[in-house]
C-alpha positions as a Python dict, from the first residue, in 0.01 Angstrom:
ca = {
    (1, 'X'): (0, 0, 0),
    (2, 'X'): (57, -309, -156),
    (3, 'X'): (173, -345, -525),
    (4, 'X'): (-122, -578, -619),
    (5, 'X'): (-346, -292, -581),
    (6, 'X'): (-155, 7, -708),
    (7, 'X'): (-100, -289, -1046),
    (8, 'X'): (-423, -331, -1052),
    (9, 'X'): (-594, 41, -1027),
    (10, 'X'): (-327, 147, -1274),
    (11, 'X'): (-484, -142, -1520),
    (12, 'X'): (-838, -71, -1400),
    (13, 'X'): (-784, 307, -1533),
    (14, 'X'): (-618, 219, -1813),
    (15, 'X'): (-881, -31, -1914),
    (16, 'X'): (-1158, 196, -1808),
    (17, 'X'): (-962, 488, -2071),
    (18, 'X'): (-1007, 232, -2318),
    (19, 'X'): (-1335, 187, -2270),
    (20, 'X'): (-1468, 499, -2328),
    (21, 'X'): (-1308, 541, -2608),
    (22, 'X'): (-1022, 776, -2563),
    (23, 'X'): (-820, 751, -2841),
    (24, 'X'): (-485, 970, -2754),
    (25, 'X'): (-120, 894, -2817),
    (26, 'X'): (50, 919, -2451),
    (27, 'X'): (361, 1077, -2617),
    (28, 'X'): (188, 1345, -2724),
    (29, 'X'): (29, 1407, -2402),
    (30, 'X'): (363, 1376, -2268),
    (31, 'X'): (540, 1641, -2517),
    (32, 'X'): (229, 1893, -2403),
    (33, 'X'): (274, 1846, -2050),
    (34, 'X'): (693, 1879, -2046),
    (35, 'X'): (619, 2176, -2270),
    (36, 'X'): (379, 2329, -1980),
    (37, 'X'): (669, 2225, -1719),
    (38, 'X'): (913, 2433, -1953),
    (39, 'X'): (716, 2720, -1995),
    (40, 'X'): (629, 2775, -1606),
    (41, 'X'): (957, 2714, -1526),
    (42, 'X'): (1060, 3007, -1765),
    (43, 'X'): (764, 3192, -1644),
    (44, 'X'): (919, 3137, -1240),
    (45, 'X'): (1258, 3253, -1389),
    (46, 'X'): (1107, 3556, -1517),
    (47, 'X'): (910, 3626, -1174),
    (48, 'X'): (1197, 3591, -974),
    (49, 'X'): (1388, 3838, -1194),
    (50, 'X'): (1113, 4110, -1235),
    (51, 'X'): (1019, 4014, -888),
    (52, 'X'): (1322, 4084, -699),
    (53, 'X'): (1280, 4437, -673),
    (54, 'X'): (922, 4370, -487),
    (55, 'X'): (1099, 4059, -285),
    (56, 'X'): (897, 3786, -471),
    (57, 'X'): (1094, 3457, -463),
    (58, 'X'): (928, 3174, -598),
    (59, 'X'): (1199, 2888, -573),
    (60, 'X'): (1222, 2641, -914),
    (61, 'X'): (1146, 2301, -888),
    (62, 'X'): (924, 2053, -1034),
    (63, 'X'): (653, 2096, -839),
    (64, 'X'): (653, 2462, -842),
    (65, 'X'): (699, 2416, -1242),
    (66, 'X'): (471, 2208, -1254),
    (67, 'X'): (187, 2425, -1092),
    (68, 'X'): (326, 2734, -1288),
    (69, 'X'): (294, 2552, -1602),
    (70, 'X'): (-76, 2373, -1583),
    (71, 'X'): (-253, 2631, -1402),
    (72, 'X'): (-116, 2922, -1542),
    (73, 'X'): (-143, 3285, -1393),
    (74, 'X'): (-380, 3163, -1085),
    (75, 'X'): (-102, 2855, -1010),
    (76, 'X'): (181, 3150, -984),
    (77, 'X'): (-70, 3336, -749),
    (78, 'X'): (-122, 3119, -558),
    (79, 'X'): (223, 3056, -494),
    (80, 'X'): (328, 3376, -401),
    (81, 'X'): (83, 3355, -176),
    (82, 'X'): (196, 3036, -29),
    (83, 'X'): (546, 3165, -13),
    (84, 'X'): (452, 3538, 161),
    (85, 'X'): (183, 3395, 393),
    (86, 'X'): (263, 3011, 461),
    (87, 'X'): (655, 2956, 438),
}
């Protein structure tokens, strides 16, 4: 994709964010969301220990973190179920 575009969707969405008036400090978004990333990672840890007995093994990474943290209980469902059925 060329970097003209990506430039100019991230400005488009930026300005459009501006537009509608959201007023929200992005390091405070950013502190919530590397909480969330902390927390499902902890949450993984805590699977895969409890888990073990069962043979659940959810592997740690950002992604998996990631989904852990922002969905919550459903996001950790789901992948067990990806990791039992899929991989």
């Amino acid at each position: 994709m060329e970097p003209v575009i990506v430039i100019g969707s991230i400005l488009l969405a930026v300005l459009l964010l501006f537009m509608s008036g959201v007023q929200a400090n992005p390091f405070k978004w950013l502190g919530l969301i590397g909480v969330k990333f902390i927390a499902g990672a902890l949450f993984l840890f805590c699977l895969n220990l409890f888990g073990e007995s069962l043979g659940l093994h959810v592997s740690i990474n950002p992604v998996t973190s990631g989904i852990s943290g922002l969905l919550g209980i459903p996001g950790v469902a789901a992948l067990i179920v990806i990791e039992k059925f899929i991989i």
